[in-house]
C-alpha positions as CSV (number, residue, x, y, z in Angstrom):
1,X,219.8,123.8,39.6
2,X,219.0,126.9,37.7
3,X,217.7,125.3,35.1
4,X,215.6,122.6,37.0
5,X,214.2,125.1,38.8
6,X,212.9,126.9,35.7
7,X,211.6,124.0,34.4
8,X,209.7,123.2,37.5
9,X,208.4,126.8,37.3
10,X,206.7,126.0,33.9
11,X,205.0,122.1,34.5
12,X,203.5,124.3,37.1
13,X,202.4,127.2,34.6
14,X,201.5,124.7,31.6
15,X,199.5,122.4,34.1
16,X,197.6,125.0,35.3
17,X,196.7,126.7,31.5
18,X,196.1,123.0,30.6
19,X,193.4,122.3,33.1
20,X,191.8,125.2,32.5
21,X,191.6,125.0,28.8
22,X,190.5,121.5,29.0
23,X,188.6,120.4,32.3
24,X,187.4,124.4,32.7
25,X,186.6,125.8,29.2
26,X,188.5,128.9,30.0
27,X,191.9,130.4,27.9
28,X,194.0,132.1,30.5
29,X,196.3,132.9,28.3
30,X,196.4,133.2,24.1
31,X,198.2,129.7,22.6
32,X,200.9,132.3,21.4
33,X,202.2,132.6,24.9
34,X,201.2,128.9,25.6
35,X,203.4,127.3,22.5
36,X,206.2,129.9,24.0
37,X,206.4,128.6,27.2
38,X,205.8,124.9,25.9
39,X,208.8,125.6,23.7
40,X,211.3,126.6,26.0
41,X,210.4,123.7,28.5
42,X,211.1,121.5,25.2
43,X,214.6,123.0,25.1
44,X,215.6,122.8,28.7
45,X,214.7,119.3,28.5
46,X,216.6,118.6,26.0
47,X,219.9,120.6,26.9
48,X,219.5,118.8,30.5
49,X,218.6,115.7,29.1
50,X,215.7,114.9,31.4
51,X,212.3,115.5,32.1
52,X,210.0,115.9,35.6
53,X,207.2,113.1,35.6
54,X,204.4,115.7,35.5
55,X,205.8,117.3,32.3
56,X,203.1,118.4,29.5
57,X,205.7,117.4,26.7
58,X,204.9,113.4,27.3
59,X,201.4,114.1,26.2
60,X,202.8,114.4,22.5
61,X,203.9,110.6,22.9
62,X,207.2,108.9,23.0
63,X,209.3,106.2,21.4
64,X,207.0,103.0,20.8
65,X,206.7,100.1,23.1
66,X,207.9,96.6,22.3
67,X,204.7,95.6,24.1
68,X,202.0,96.0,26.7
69,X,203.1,95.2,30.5
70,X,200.7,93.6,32.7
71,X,199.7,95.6,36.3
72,X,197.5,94.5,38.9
73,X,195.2,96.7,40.4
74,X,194.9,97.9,43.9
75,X,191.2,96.9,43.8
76,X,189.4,94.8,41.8
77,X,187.4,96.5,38.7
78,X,183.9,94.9,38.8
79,X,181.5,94.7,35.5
80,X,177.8,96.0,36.4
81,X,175.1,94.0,35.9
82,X,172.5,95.2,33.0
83,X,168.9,96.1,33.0
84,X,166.5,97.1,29.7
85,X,163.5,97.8,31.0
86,X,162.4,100.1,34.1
87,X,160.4,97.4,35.8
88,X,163.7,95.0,35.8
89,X,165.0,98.6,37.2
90,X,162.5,99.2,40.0
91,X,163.2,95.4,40.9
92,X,166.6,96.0,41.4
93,X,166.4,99.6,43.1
94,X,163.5,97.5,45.9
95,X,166.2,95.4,46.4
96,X,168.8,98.3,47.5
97,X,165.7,100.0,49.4
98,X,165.1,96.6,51.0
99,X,168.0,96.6,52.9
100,X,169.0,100.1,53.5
101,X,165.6,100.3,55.5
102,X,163.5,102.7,53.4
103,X,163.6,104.4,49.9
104,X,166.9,105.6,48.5
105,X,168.6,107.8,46.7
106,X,170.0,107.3,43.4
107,X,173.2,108.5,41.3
108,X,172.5,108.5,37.7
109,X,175.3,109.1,35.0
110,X,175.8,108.4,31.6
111,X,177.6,105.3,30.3
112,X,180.2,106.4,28.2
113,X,181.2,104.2,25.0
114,X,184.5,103.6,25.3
115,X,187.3,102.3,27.1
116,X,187.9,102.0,30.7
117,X,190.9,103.3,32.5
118,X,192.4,103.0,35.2
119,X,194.5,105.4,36.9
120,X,197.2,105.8,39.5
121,X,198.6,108.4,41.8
122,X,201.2,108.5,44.1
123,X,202.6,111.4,46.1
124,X,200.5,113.9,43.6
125,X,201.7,112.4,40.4
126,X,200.4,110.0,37.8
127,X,202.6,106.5,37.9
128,X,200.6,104.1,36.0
129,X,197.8,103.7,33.9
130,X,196.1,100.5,33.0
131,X,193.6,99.0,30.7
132,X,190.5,97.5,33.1
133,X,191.5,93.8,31.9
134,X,189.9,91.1,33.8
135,X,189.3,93.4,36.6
136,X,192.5,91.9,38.5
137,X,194.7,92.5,36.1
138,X,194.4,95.2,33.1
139,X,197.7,96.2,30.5
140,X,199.7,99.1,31.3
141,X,199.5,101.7,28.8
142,X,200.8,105.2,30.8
143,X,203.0,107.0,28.3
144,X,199.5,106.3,25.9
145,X,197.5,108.0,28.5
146,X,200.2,110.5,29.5
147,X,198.8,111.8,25.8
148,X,195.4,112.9,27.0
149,X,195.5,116.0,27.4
150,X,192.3,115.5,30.1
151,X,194.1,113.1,32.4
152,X,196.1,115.5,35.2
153,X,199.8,114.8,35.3
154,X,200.2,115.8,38.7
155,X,196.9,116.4,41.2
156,X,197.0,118.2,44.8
157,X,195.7,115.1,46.7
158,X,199.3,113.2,47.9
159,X,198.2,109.7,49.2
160,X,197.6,107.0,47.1
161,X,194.9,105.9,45.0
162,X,193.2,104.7,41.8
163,X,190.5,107.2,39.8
164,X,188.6,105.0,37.1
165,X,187.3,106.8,34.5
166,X,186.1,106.6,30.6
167,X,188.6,107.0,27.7
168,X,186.7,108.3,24.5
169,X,186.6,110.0,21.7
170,X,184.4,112.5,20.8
171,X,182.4,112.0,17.7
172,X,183.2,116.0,16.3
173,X,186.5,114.5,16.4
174,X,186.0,110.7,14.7
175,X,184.3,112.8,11.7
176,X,187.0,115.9,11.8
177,X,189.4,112.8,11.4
178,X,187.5,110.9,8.8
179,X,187.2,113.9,6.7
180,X,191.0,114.5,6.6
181,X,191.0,111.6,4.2
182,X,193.4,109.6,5.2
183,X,193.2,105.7,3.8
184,X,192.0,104.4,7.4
185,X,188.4,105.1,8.1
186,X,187.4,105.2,11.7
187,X,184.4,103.1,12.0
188,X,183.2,104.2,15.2
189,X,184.2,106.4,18.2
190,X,184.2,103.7,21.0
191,X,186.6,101.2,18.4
192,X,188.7,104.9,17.2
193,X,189.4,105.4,20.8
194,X,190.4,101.6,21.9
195,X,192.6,101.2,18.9
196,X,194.7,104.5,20.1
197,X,194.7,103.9,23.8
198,X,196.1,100.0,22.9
199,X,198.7,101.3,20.3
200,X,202.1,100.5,21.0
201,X,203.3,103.8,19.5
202,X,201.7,106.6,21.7
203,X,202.2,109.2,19.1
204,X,199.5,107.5,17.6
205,X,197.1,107.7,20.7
206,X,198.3,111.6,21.0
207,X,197.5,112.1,17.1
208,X,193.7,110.9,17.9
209,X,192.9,113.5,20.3
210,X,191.0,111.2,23.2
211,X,189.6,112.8,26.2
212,X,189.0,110.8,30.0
213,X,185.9,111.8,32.2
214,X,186.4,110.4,35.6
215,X,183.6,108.5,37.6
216,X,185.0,106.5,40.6
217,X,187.6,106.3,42.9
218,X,188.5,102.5,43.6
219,X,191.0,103.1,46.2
220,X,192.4,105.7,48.4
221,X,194.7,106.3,51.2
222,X,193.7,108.1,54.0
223,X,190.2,109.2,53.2
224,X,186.9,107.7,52.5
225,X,183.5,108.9,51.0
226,X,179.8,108.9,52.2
227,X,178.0,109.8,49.2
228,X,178.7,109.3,45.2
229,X,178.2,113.1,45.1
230,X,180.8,113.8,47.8
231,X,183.4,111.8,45.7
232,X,182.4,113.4,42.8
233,X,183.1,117.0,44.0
234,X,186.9,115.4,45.4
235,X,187.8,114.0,41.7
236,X,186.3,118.1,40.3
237,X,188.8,119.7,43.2
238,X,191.9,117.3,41.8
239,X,191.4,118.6,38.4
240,X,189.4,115.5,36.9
241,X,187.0,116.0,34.3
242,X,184.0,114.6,35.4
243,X,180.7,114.3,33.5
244,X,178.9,117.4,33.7
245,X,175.1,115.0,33.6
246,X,175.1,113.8,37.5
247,X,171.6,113.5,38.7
248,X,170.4,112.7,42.1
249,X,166.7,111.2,43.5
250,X,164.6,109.0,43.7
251,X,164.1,105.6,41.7
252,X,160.9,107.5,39.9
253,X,162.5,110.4,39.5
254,X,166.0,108.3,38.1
255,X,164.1,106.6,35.5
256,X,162.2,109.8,34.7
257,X,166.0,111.0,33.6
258,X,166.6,107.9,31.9
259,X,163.8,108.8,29.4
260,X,165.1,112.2,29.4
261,X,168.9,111.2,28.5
262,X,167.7,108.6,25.5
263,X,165.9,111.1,23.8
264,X,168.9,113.5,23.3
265,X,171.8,111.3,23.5
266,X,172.1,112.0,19.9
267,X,172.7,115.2,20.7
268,X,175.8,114.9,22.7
269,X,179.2,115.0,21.4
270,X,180.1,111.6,22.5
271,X,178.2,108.1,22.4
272,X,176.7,106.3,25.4
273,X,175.0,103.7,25.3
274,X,173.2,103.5,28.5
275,X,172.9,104.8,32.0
276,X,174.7,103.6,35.4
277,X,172.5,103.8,38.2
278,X,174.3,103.7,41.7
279,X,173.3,104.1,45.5
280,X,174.1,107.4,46.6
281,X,175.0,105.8,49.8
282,X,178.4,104.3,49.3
283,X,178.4,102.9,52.4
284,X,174.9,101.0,52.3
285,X,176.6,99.5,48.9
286,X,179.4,98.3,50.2
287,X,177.7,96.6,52.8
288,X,175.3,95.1,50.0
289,X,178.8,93.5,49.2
290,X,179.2,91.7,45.7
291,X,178.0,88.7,43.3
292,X,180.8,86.5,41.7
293,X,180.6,89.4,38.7
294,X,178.8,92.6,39.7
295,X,178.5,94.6,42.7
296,X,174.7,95.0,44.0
297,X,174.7,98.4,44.9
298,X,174.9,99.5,41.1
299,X,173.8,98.5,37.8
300,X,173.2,99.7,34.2
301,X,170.4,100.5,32.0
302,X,171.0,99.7,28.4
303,X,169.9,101.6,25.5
304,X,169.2,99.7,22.3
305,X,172.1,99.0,20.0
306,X,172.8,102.0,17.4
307,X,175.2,99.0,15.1
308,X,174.4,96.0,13.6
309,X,175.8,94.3,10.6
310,X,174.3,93.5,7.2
311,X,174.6,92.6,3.8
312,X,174.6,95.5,1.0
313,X,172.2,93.9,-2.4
314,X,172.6,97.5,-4.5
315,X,173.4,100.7,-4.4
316,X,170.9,103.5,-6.6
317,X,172.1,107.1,-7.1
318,X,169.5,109.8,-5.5
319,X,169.8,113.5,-7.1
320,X,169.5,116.4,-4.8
321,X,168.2,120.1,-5.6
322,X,171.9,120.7,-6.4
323,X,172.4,118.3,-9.4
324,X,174.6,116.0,-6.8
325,X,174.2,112.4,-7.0
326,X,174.3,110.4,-3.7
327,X,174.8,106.8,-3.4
328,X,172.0,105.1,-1.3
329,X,173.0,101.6,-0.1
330,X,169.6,98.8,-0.2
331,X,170.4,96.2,2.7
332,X,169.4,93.2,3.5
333,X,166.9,93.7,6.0
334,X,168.0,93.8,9.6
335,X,166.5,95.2,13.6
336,X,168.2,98.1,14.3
337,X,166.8,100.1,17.1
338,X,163.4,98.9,17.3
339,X,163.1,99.9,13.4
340,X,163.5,97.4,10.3
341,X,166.3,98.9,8.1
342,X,166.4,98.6,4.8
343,X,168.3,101.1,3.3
344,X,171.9,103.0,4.3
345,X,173.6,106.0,3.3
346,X,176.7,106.8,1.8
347,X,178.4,110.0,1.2
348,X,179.3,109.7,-1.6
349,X,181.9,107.5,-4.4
350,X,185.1,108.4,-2.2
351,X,183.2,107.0,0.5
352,X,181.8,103.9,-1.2
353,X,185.7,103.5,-2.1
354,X,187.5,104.2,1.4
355,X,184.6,102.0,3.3
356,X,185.7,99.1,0.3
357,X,182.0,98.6,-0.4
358,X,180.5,96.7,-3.0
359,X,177.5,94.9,-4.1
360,X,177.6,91.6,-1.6
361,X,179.8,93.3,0.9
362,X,179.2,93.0,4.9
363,X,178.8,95.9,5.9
364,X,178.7,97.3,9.9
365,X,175.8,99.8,9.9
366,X,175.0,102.8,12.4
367,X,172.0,104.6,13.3
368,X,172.0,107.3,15.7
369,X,169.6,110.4,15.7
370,X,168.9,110.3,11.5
371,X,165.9,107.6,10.7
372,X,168.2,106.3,7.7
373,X,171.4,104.6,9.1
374,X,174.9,105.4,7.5
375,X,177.5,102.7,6.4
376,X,180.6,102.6,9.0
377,X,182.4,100.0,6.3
378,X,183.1,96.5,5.7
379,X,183.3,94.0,7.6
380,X,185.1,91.7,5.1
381,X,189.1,91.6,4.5
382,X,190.4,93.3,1.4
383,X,188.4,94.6,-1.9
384,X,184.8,93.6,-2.7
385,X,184.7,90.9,-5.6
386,X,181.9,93.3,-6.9
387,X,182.6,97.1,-6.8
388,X,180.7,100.0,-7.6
389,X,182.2,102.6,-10.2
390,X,180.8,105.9,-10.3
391,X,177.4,106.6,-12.8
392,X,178.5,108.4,-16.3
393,X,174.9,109.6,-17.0
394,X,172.5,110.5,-14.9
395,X,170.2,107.9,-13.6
396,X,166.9,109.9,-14.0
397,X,167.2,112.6,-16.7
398,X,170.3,110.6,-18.7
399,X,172.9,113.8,-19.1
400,X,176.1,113.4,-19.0
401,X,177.6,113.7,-15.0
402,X,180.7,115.0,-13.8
403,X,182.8,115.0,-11.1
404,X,183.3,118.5,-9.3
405,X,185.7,116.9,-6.1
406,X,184.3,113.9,-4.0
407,X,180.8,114.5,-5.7
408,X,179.4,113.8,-8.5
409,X,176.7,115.8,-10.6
410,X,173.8,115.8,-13.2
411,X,174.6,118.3,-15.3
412,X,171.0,118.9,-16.6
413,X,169.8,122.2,-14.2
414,X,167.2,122.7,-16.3
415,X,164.8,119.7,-17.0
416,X,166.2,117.2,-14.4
417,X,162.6,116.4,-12.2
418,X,164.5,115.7,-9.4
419,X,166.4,118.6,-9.1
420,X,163.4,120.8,-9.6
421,X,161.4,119.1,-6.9
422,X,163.8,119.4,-4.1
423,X,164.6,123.3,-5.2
424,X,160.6,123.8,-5.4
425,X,159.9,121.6,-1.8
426,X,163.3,123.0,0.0
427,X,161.6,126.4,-0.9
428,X,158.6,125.9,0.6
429,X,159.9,123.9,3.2
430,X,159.4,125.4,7.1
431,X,162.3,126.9,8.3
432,X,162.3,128.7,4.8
433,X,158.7,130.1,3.1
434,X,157.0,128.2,5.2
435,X,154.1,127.5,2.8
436,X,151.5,125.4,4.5
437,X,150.6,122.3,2.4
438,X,153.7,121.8,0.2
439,X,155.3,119.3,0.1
440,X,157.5,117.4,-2.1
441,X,154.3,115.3,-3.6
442,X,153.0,118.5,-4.8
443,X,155.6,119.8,-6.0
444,X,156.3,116.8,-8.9
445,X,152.7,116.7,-9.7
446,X,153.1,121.0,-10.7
447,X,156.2,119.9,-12.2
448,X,154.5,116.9,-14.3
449,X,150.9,118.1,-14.8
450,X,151.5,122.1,-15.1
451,X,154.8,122.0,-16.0
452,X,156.2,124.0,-13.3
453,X,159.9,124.4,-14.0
454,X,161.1,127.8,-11.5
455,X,160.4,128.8,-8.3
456,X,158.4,132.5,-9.5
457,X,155.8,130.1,-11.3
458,X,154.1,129.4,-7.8
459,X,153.5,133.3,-7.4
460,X,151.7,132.7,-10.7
461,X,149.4,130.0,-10.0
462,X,145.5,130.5,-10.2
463,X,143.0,128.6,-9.3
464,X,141.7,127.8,-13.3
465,X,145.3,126.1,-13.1
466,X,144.3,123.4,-10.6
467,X,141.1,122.2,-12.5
468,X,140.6,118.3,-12.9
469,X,144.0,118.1,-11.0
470,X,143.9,115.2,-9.0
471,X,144.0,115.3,-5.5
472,X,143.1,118.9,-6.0
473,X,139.3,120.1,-4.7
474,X,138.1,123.6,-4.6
475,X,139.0,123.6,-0.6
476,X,142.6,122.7,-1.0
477,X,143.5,124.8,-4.0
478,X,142.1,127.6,-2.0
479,X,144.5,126.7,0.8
480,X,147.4,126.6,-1.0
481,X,146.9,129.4,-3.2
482,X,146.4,131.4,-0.1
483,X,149.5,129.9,2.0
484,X,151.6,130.7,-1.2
485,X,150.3,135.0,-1.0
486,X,150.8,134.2,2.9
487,X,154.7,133.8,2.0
488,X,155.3,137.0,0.4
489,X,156.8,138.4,3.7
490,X,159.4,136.5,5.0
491,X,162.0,137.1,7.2
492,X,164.9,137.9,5.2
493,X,167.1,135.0,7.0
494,X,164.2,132.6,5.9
495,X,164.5,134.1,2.2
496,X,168.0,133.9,1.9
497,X,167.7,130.0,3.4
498,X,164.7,129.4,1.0
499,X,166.8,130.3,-1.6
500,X,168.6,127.6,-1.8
501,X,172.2,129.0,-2.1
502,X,174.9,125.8,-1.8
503,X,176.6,125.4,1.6
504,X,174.0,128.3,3.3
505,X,171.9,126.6,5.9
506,X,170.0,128.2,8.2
507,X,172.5,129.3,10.8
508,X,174.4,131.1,8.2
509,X,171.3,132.7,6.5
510,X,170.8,133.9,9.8
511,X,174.4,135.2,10.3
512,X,173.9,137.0,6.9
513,X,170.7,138.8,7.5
514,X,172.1,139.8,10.5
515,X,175.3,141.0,8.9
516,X,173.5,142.9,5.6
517,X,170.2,143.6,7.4
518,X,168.2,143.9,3.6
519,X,168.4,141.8,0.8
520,X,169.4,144.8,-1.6
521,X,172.7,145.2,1.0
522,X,173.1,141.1,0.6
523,X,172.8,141.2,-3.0
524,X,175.4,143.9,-3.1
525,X,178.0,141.9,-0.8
526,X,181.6,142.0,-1.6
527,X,183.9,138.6,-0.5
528,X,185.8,140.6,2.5
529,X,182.7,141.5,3.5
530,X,181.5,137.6,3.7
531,X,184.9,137.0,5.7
532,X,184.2,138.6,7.8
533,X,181.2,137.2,9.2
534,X,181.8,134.3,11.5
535,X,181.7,130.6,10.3
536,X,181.9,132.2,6.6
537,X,185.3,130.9,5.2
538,X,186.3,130.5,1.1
539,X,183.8,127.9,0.4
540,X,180.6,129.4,1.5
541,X,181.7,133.5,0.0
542,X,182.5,131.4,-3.2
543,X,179.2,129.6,-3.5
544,X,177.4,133.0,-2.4
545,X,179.1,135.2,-4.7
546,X,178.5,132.6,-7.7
547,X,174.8,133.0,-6.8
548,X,174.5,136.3,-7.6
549,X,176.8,136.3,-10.5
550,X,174.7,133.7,-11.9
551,X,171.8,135.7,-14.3
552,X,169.8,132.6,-14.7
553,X,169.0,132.5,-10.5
554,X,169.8,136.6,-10.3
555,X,166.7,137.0,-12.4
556,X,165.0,134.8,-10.7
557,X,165.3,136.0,-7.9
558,X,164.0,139.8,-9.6
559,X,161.0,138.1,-11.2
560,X,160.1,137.0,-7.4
561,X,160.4,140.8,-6.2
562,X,158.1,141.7,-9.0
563,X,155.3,139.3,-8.1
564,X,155.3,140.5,-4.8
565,X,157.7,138.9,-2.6
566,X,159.1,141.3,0.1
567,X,162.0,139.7,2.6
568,X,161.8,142.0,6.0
569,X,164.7,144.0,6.5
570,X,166.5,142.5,9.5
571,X,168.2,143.8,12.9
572,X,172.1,144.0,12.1
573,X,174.7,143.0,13.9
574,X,174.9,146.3,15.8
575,X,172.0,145.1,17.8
576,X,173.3,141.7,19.2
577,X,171.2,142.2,22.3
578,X,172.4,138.4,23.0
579,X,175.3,138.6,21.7
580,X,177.3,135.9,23.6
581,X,175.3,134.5,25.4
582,X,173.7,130.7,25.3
583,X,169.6,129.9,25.7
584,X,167.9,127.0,25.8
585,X,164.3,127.0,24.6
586,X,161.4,124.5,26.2
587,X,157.7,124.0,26.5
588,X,154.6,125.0,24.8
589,X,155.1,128.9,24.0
590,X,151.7,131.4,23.5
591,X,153.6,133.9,21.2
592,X,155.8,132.3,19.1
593,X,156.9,129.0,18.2
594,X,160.2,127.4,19.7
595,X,162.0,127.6,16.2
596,X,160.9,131.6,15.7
597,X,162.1,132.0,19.2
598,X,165.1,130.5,18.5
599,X,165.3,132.6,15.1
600,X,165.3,135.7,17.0
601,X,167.9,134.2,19.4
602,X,170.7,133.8,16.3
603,X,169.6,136.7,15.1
604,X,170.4,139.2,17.9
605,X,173.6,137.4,18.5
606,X,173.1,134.5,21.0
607,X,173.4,130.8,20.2
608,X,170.2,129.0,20.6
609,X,170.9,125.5,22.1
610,X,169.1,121.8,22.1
611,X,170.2,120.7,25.7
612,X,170.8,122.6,28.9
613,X,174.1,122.6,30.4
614,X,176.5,124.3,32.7
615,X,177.5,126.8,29.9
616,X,173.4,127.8,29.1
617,X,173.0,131.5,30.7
618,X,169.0,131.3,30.0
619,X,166.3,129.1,29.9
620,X,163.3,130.4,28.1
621,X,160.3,127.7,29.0
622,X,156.7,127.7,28.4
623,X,153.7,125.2,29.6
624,X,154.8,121.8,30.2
625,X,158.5,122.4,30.0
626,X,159.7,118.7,31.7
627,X,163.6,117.7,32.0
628,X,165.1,121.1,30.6
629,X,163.4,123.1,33.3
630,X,164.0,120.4,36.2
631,X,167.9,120.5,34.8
632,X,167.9,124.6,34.5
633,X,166.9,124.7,37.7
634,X,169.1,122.0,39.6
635,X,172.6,123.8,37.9
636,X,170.9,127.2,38.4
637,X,170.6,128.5,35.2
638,X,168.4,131.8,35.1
639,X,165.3,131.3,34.2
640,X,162.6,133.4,31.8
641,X,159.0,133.0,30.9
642,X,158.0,133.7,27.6
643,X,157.2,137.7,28.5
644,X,160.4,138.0,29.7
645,X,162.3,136.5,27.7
646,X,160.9,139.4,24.9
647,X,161.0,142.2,27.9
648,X,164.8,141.2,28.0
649,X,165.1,141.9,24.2
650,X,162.8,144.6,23.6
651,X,160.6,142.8,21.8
């Protein structure tokens, strides 16, 4: 008794951490003490030789299943109908308004790409779990979803009911996974996620890592709901995850969002591929009843596809500023999100080999926020009957390549074109130099016609250079020569970026001005000292560190000094006015731009974000702000202008 007792004592204690890890974003306690207490549960259950229903250890998974069991839902799970254009929309919504009397007002949430589940409680505990089926009748899968660590175990409401919900994976995860290397590529989120939730062996399903956001409650005993958003708050008070995007008005206003959402659905962590737009009113949409298929009161607005398939006709290696070469896939032309594609990446020969790609091959292709799609893999069985083998000289320059890990590179730093252009354009490039009117164009023509082969030549430009150059006039030689003395003061996070140092993007330029505060202090950097800077692990000190060492860029980087170039020194870490805290950054902005604004924000320690949520603590917005603001302000997010936003940091 002692012993149940005790065990009793920690489902409770392990529930509770759980939830709050996962549905709250808070760490109660440090996963020390967690693993601890999960440890001894683990032995008491296996010196008693059982284990309560609500216990965390069945989220690791269990024996496998022989096979799936069918169970009939309480209530029937209905498909909504689809919509892909806002005046089929506004139809539908004067329909609802029709006959509820008057205009109405809408839920809109996101539609999740995944799999839906379907959920039982009885007497506070989770007793089965079921695949949606045909909507009568779905498979039973619990001890797979008794894995997800998102789904409660046990909830405080006791009567009986169903909670529908998504079951997805998030798409940090599907590429944390892919990256591990094993010899099964996950093609996509949405199919990564159905494959684990429909294995037999739910050690598997555990080993993927799914979450579950709850959206509807299908059936319930003793209680009832008015209102979507009244539902909504009952599912957040049981412990549910529940999408933190739930927006409420009018049809206008709804489809005002829906612009909203397709514009940064590439920034979320997770795919959806639409919007579901219900009736607030859950008792005006019940009483608009049901076709044979859908019910009325709620339908869906479809995004265009992000995956289509095609057929792969070659594949040409592109060389970067580094040396490495990148296979680029040509395709047989195919619609894909209102754009003709005719090209597809690759990451490289590991990739063309794990994805079994080869001239010929059907491939399934994806596009989400980058304008050139990627290659998910093939669509045929086995091998390709033509494969691609890796390039032994490099297809622009001819030197020998060679392989440094999954990449391959030119070996020719010197005289390879396309190397120099991308160093010479990358440096020039916005978020580094920022020299106005340089691109990558100009940069081969000094590289063919002047024979421009470092970066210190451009401080050494004069206008006698540029004569009977084409595209070249007095006017725009002027320009340029002027934007090119305009750069000679940078920040020192855009130098060290603008440098070009391998695996240092902008964030961690950032990190390191802010760390080293002068370029003399960065040169001078030791590897504890890189350590111990956030996000700076082995990879990134090593790369820094052989910078320096290297004379050949070390001088280059003197010969810049002596030309004229002058980084800024930088505030240090010891003045991380933000430090900790989250801002989002909208509108039109009179001081600075919204990517210098968001400079500063990294720089004195905050994190500057794309989309506002309920973990933003400020929203700094200008003229003209739209959706962020409207968002801000309907979670309650502090607000700044522009003038206080730099009051705040003493700026």
């Amino acid at each position: 008794m002692d012993a149940e007792m005790r065990m009793r004592e920690l489902v409770t204690l392990l529930n509770k951490y759980a939830k709050a890890y996962y549905v709250e974003d808070a760490s109660p306690v440090s996963d020390a003490e967690y693993d601890a207490l999960f440890d001894e549960l683990l032995k008491l259950e296996s010196e008693t030789g059982f284990s309560l229903p609500d216990s965390p250890t069945h989220r690791v998974g269990g024996a496998p299943l022989s096979a799936f069991e069918e169970h009939a839902h309480i209530r029937r799970l209905w498909s909504l109908d689809k919509v892909k254009t806002f005046e089929d929309l506004r139809e539908w919504a004067a329909k609802c308004e029709a006959s509820g009397n008057g205009l109405q007002k809408y839920m809109l949430q996101y539609k999740f790409d995944g799999l839906t589940l379907n959920l039982t409680y009885e007497g506070g505990k989770l007793v089965y779990a079921a695949t949606r089926g045909n909507g009568i009748v779905g498979e039973g899968i619990l001890p797979q979803a008794r894995t997800i660590k998102s789904i409660p175990l046990s909830i405080p409401y006791q009567g009986k009911m169903e909670v529908r919900g998504e079951c997805y994976m998030r798409v940090s995860v599907l590429n944390e996974l892919n990256a591990q290397g094993g010899s099964e590529q996950l093609k996509n989120p949405r199919n990564a996620a159905a494959g684990a939730l429909r294995n037999l062996d739910p050690k598997v399903t555990a080993s993927r890592r799914l979450d579950f956001t709850a959206y509807d409650v299908g059936y319930i005993e003793g209680a009832e709901f008015g209102h979507q958003t009244e539902m909504l708050d009952f599912l957040r008070s049981n412990g549910f995850e529940v999408n933190e995007f739930a927006f409420v008005g009018g049809i206008d206003e709804v489809i005002n969002e829906i612009g909203a959402a397709e514009e940064r659905r590439f920034e979320l962590d997770y795919d959806i591929d639409g919007m579901v737009i219900k009736l607030n009113d859950m008792r005006l949409a019940e009483s608009l009843g049901y076709t044979d298929r859908f019910p009325r009161g709620a339908i869906a607005y479809k995004f265009a596809a992000q995956e289509q398939t095609t057929v792969v006709e070659d594949i040409t290696w592109e060389v970067g500023r580094t040396g490495k070469l990148t296979p680029l896939a040509h395709v047989e032309p195919v619609e894909l999100m209102g754009a003709t594609i005719r090209r597809a990446t690759l990451n490289n020969y590991d990739d063309i080999k794990r994805k079994r790609v080869g001239i010929g091959t059907r491939v399934f292709i994806r596009r989400s926020n980058d304008v050139i799609p990627e290659i998910l893999g093939s669509c045929d069985p086995g091998e390709p009957e033509n494969p691609v083998y890796p390039p032994e000289h490099c297809p622009f320059c001819g030197a020998h390549t060679e392989q440094r890990g999954a990449h391959i590179f030119c070996t020719n730093a010197l005289s390879c074109t396309p190397q120099i252009t991308a160093t010479l354009a990358h440096f020039a490039s916005r978020d580094a130099m920022d020299i106005e009117g340089f691109s990558e164009k100009t940069a081969e023509l000094l590289i063919n016609e002047l024979g421009i082969k470092s970066i210190p030549e451009l401080y050494e430009l004069k206008a006698a250079d540029f004569s009977g150059l084409a595209g070249f006039g007095e006017k725009k030689t002027a320009n340029l020569l002027e934007a090119i003395e305009g750069s000679k003061h940078p920040q020192l996070a855009a130098f060290i970026f603008a440098l070009g140092i391998p695996n240092v993007g902008i964030k961690t330029a950032r990190d390191l001005a802010a760390e080293f505060g002068s370029l003399v202090k960065f040169r001078a950097c030791t590897r504890e000292e890189l350590k111990g800077i956030s996000d700076v692990g082995e990879i990134v000190a090593d790369s820094i560190l052989t910078f320096w060492q290297d004379e050949r860029l070390s001088s280059q980087v003197d010969r810049l000094l002596q030309l004229g170039v002058a980084p800024q020194e930088a505030a240090t870490k010891t003045q991380d006015i933000l430090s900790g805290k989250t801002l989002v950054v909208t509108g039109t902005l009179a001081r600075m731009d919204r990517r210098s604004i968001e400079a500063l924000i990294e720089e004195l320690g905050g994190h500057a974000a794309g989309s506002v949520s309920r973990k933003t603590d400020y929203v700094v917005y200008g003229e003209n702000a739209g959706s962020k603001l409207d968002k801000a302000r309907q979670l309650g997010v502090a607000l700044l202008t522009e003038d206080e936003f730099f009051e705040m940091v003493n700026r």
